[in-house]
C-alpha atoms as an extended CHARMM CRD file, in Angstrom:
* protein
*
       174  EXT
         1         1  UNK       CA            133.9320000000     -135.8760000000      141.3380000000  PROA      1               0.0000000000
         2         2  UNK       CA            132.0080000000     -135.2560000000      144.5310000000  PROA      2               0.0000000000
         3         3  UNK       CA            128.5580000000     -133.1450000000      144.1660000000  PROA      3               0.0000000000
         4         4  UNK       CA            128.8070000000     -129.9980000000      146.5780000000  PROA      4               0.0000000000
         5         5  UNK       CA            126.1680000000     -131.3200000000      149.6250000000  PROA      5               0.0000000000
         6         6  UNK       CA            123.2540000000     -128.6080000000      149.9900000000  PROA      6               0.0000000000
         7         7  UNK       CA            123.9980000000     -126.2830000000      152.7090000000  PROA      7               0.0000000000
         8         8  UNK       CA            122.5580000000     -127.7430000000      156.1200000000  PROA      8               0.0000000000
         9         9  UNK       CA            121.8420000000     -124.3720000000      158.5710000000  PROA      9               0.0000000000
        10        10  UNK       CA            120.9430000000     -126.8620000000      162.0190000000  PROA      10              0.0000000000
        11        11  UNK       CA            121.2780000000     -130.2440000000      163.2210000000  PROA      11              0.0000000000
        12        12  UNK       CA            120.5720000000     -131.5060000000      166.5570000000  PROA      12              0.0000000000
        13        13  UNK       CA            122.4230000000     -134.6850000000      166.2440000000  PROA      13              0.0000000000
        14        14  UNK       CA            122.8550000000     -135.9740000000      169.4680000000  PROA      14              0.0000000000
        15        15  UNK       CA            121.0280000000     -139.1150000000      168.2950000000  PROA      15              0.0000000000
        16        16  UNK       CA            124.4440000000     -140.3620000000      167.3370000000  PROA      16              0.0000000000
        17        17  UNK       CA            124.5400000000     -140.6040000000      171.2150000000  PROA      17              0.0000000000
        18        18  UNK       CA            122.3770000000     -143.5430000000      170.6890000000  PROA      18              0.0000000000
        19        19  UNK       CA            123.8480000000     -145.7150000000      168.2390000000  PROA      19              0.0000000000
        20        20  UNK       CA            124.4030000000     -149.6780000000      168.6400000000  PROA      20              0.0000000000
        21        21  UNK       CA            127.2450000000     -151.8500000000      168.1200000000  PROA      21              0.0000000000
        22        22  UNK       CA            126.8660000000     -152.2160000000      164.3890000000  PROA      22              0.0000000000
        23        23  UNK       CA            129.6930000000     -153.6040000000      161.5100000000  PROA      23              0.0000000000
        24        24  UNK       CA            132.7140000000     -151.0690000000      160.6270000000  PROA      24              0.0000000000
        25        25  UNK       CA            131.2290000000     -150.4320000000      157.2720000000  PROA      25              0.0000000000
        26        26  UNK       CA            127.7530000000     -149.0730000000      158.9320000000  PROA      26              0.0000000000
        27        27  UNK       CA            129.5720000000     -146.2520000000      160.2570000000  PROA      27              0.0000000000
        28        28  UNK       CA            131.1100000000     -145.1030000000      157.2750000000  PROA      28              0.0000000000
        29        29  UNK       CA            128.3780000000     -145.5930000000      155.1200000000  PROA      29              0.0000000000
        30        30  UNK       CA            126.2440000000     -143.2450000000      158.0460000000  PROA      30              0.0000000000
        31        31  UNK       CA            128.7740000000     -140.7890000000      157.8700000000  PROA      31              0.0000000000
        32        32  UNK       CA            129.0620000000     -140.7070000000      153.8370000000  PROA      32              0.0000000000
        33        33  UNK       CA            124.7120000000     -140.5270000000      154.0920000000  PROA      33              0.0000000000
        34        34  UNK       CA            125.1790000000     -137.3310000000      156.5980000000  PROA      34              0.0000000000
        35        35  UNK       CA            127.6170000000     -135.4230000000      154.4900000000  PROA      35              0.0000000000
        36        36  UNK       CA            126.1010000000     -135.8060000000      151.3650000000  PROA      36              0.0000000000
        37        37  UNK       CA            122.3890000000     -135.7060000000      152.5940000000  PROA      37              0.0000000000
        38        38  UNK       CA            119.5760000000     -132.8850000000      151.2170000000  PROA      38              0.0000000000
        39        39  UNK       CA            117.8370000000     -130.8570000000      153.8630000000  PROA      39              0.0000000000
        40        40  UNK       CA            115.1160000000     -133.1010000000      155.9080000000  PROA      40              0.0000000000
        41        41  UNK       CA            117.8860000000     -136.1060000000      155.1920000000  PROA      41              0.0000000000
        42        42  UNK       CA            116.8790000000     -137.2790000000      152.0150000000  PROA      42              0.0000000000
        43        43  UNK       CA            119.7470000000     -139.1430000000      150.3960000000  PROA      43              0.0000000000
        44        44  UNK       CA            120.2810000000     -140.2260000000      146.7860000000  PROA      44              0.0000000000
        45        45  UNK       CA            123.1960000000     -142.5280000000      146.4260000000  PROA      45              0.0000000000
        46        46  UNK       CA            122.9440000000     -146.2540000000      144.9840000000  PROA      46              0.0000000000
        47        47  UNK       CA            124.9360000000     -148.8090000000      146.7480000000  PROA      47              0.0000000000
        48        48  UNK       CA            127.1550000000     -149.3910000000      143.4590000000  PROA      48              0.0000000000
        49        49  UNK       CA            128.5940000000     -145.6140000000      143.7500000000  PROA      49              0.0000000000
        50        50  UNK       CA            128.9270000000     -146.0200000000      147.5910000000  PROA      50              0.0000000000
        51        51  UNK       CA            131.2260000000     -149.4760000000      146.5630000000  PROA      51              0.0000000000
        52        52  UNK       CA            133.0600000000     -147.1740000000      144.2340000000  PROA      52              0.0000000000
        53        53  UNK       CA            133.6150000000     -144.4290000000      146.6740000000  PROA      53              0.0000000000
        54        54  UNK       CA            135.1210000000     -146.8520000000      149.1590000000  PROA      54              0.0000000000
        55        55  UNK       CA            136.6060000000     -149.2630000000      147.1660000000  PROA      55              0.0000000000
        56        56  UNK       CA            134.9330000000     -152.3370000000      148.2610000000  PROA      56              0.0000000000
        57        57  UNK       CA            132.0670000000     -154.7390000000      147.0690000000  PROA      57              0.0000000000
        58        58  UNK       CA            128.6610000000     -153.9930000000      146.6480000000  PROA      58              0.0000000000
        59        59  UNK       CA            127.7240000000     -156.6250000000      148.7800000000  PROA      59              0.0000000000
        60        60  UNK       CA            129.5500000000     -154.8490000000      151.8940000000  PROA      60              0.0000000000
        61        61  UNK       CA            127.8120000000     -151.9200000000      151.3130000000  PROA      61              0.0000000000
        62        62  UNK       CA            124.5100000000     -153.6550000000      151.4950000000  PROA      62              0.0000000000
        63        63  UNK       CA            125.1760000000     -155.3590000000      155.0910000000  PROA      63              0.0000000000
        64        64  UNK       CA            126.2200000000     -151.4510000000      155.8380000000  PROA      64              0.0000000000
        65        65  UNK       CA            122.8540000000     -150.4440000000      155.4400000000  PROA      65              0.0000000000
        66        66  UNK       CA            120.9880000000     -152.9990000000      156.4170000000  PROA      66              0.0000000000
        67        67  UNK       CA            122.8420000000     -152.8440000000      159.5300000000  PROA      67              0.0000000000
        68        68  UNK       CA            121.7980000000     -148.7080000000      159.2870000000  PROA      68              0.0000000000
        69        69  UNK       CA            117.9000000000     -149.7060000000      158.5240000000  PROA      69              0.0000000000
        70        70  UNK       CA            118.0740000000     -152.3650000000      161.3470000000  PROA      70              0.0000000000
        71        71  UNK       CA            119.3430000000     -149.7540000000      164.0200000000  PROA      71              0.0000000000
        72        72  UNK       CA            116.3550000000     -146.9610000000      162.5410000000  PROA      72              0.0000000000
        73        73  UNK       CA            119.2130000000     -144.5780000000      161.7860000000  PROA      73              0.0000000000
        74        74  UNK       CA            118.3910000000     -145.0040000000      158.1660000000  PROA      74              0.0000000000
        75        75  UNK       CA            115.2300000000     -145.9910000000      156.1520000000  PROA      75              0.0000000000
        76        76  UNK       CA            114.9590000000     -147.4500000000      152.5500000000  PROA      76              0.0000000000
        77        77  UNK       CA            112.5610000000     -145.2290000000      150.3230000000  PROA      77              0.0000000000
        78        78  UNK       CA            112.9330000000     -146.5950000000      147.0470000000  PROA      78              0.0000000000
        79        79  UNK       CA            115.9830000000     -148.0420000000      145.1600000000  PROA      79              0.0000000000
        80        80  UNK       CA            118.9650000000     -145.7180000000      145.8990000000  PROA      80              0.0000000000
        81        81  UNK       CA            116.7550000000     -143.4120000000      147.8240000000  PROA      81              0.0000000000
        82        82  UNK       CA            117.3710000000     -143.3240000000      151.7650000000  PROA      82              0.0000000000
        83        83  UNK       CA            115.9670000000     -140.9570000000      154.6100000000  PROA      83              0.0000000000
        84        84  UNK       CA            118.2390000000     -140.1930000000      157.4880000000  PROA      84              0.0000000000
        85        85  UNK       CA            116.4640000000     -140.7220000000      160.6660000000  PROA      85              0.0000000000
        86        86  UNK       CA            115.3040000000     -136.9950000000      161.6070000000  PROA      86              0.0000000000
        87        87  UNK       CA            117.3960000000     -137.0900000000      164.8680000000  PROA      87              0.0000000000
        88        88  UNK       CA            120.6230000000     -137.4590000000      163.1630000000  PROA      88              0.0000000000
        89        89  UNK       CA            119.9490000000     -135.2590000000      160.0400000000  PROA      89              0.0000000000
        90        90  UNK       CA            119.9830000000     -131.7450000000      159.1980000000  PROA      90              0.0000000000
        91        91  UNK       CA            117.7520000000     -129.1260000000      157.9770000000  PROA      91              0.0000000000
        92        92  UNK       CA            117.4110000000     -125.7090000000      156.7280000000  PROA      92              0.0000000000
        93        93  UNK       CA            115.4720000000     -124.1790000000      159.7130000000  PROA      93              0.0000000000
        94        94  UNK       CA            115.1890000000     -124.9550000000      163.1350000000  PROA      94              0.0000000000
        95        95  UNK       CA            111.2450000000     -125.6730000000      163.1890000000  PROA      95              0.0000000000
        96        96  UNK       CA            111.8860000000     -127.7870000000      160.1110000000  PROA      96              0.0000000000
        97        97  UNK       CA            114.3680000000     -130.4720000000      162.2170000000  PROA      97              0.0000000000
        98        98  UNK       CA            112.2780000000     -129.9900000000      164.7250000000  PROA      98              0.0000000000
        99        99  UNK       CA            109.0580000000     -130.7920000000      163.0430000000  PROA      99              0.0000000000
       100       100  UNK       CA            110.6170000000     -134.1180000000      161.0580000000  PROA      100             0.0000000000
       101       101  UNK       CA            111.8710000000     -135.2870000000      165.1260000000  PROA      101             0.0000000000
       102       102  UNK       CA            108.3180000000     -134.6330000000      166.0840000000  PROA      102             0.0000000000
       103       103  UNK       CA            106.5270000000     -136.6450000000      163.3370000000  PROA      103             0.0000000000
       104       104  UNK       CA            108.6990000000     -139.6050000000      164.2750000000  PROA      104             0.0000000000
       105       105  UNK       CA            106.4140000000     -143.0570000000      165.6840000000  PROA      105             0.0000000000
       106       106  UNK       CA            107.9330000000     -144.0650000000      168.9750000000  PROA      106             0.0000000000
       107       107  UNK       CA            109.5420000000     -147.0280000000      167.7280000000  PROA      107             0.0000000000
       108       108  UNK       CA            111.5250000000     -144.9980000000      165.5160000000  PROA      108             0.0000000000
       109       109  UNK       CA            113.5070000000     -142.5630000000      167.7160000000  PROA      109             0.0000000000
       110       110  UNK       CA            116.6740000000     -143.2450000000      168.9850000000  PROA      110             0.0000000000
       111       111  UNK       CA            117.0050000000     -141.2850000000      172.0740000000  PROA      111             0.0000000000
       112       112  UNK       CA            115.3240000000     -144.4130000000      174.2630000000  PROA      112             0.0000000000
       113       113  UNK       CA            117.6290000000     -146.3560000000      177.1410000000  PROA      113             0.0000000000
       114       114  UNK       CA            117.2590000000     -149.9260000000      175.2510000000  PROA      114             0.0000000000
       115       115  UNK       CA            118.9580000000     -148.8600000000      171.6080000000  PROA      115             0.0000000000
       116       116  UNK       CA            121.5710000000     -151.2340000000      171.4240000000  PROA      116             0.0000000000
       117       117  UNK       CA            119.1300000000     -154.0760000000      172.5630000000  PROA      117             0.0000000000
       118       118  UNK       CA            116.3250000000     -152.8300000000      170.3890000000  PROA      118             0.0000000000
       119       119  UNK       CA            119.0250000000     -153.0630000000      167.6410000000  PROA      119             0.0000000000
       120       120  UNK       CA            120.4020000000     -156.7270000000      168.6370000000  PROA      120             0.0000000000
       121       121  UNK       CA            116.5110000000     -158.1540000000      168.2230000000  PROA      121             0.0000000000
       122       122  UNK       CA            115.7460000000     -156.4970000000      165.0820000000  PROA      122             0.0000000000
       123       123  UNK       CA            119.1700000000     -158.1690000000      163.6110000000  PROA      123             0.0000000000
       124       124  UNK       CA            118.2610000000     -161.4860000000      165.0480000000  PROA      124             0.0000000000
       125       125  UNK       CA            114.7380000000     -161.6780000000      163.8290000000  PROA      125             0.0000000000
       126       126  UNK       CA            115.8440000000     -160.4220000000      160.3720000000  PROA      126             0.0000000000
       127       127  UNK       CA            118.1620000000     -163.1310000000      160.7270000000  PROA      127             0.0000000000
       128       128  UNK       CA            115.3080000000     -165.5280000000      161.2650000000  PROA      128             0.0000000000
       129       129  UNK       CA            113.5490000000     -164.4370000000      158.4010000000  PROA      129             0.0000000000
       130       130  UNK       CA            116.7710000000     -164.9770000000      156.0740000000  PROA      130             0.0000000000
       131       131  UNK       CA            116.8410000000     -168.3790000000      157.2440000000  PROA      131             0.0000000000
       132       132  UNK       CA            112.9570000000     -169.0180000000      156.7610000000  PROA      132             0.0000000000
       133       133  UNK       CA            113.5620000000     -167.9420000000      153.2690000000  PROA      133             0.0000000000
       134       134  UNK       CA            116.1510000000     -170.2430000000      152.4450000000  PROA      134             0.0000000000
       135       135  UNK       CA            114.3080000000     -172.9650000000      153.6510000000  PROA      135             0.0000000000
       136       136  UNK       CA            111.3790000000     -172.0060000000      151.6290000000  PROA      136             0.0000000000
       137       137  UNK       CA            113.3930000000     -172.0350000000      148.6770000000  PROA      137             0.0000000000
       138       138  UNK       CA            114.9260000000     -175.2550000000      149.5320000000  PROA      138             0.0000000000
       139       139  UNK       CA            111.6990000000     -177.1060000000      149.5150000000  PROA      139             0.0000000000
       140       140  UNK       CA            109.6920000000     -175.6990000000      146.2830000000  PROA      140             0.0000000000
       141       141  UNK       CA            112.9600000000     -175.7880000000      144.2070000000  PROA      141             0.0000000000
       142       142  UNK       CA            113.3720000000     -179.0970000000      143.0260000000  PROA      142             0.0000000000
       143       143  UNK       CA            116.1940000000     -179.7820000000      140.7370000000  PROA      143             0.0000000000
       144       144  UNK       CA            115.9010000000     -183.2740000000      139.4340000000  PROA      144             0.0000000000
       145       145  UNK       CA            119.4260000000     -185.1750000000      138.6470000000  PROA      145             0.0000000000
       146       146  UNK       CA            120.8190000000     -185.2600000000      135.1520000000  PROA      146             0.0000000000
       147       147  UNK       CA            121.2160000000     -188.7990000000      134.0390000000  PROA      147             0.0000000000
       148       148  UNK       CA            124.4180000000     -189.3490000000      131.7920000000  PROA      148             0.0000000000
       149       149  UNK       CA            124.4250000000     -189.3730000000      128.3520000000  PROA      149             0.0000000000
       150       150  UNK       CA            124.4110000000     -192.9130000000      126.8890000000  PROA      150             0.0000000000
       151       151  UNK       CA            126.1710000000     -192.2690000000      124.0030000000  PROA      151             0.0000000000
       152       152  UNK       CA            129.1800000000     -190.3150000000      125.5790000000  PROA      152             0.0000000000
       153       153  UNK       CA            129.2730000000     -193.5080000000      128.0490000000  PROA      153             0.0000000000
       154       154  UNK       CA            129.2820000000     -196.1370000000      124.7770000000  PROA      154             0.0000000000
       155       155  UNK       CA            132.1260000000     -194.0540000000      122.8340000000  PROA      155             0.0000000000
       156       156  UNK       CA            135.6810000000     -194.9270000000      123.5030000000  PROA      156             0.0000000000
       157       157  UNK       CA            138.0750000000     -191.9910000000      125.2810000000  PROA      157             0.0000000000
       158       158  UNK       CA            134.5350000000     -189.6660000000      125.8560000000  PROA      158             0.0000000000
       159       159  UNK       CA            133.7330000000     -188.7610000000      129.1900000000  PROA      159             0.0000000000
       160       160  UNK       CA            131.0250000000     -187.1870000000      130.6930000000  PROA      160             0.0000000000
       161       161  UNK       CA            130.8290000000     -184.1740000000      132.3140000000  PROA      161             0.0000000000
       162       162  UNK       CA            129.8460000000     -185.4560000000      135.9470000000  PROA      162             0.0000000000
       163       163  UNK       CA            132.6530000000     -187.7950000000      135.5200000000  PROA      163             0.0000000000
       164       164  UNK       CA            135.4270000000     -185.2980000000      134.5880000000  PROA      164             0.0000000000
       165       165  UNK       CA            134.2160000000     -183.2540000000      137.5190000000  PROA      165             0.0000000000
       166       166  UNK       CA            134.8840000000     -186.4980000000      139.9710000000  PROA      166             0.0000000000
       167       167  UNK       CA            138.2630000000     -187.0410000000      138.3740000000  PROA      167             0.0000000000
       168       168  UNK       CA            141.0150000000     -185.9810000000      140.3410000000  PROA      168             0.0000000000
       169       169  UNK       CA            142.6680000000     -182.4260000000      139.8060000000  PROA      169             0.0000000000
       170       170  UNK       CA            146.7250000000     -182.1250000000      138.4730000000  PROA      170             0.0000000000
       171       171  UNK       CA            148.6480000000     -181.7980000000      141.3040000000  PROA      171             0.0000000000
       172       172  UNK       CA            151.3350000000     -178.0940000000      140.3890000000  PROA      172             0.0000000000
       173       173  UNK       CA            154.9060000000     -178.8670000000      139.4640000000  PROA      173             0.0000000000
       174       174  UNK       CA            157.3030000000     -177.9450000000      142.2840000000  PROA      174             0.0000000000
């Protein structure tokens, strides 16, 4: 059951001229965001009905818009709330596109020559930061080994559960 989208009266979107090499899933997720968006390109879909509606995991959906927030054809507002970049969504009026295009920062519209390398740096530095994070993690998280129970090791036909996990695996019948 599909919500009937608000009617949209003008849309320049000729921003789309200016999108980067992204993953498959970007696109359709960007195309799902422009049909279904408000006027002004509010859109209110969570990335679990998105999964639904394409029948993948949630987890694809999320490198779809990061991939969409990354390029600054999409920005995060709050949990499933996302804006459309004003150059590739719609409004009611004419002045009211044109207004949302015109309160853009610089960095934010897409109608500049560099796009697709302006796209390739923000992916590698958000890279960076995924690894610095990680790392972070690795070094304040210390898990300490578990020593083996001493009476499962003194009773007879008990074995422990590091031990069981070492132990080789049935092989399948033929």
């Amino acid at each position: 059951m599909n919500p009937e989208p608000p009617e949209l009266t003008y849309g320049t979107f000729n921003g789309f001229a200016y999108m980067p090499a992204m993953p498959g899933i970007a696109y359709r997720v960007l195309f799902h965001l422009v049909g279904t968006q408000e006027p002004g390109g509010r859109c209110l879909v969570t990335e679990d009905e998105l999964a639904e509606e394409f029948g993948v995991h949630r987890s694809l959906i999320g490198r779809g818009l990061q991939a969409l927030i990354l390029a600054k054809l999409v920005f995060r507002q709050a949990k499933g709330v996302y804006q459309l970049n004003p150059m590739i969504s719609g409004g009611r009026t004419v002045t009211e596109h044109l207004d949302g295009i015109g309160g853009l920062d610089a960095e934010d519209r897409l109608d500049v020559d560099d796009f697709q390398d302006r796209y390739d740096t923000a992916v590698e530095q958000a890279e960076l930061e995924k690894q610095e994070k990680r790392q972070g993690r690795g070094k304040d998280v210390v898990r300490p080994k578990a020593a083996a129970p001493a009476a499962a090791a003194e009773e007879p036909g008990v074995l422990d559960l590091a031990a069981a996990r070492r132990r080789a695996r049935r092989k399948a019948r033929p």
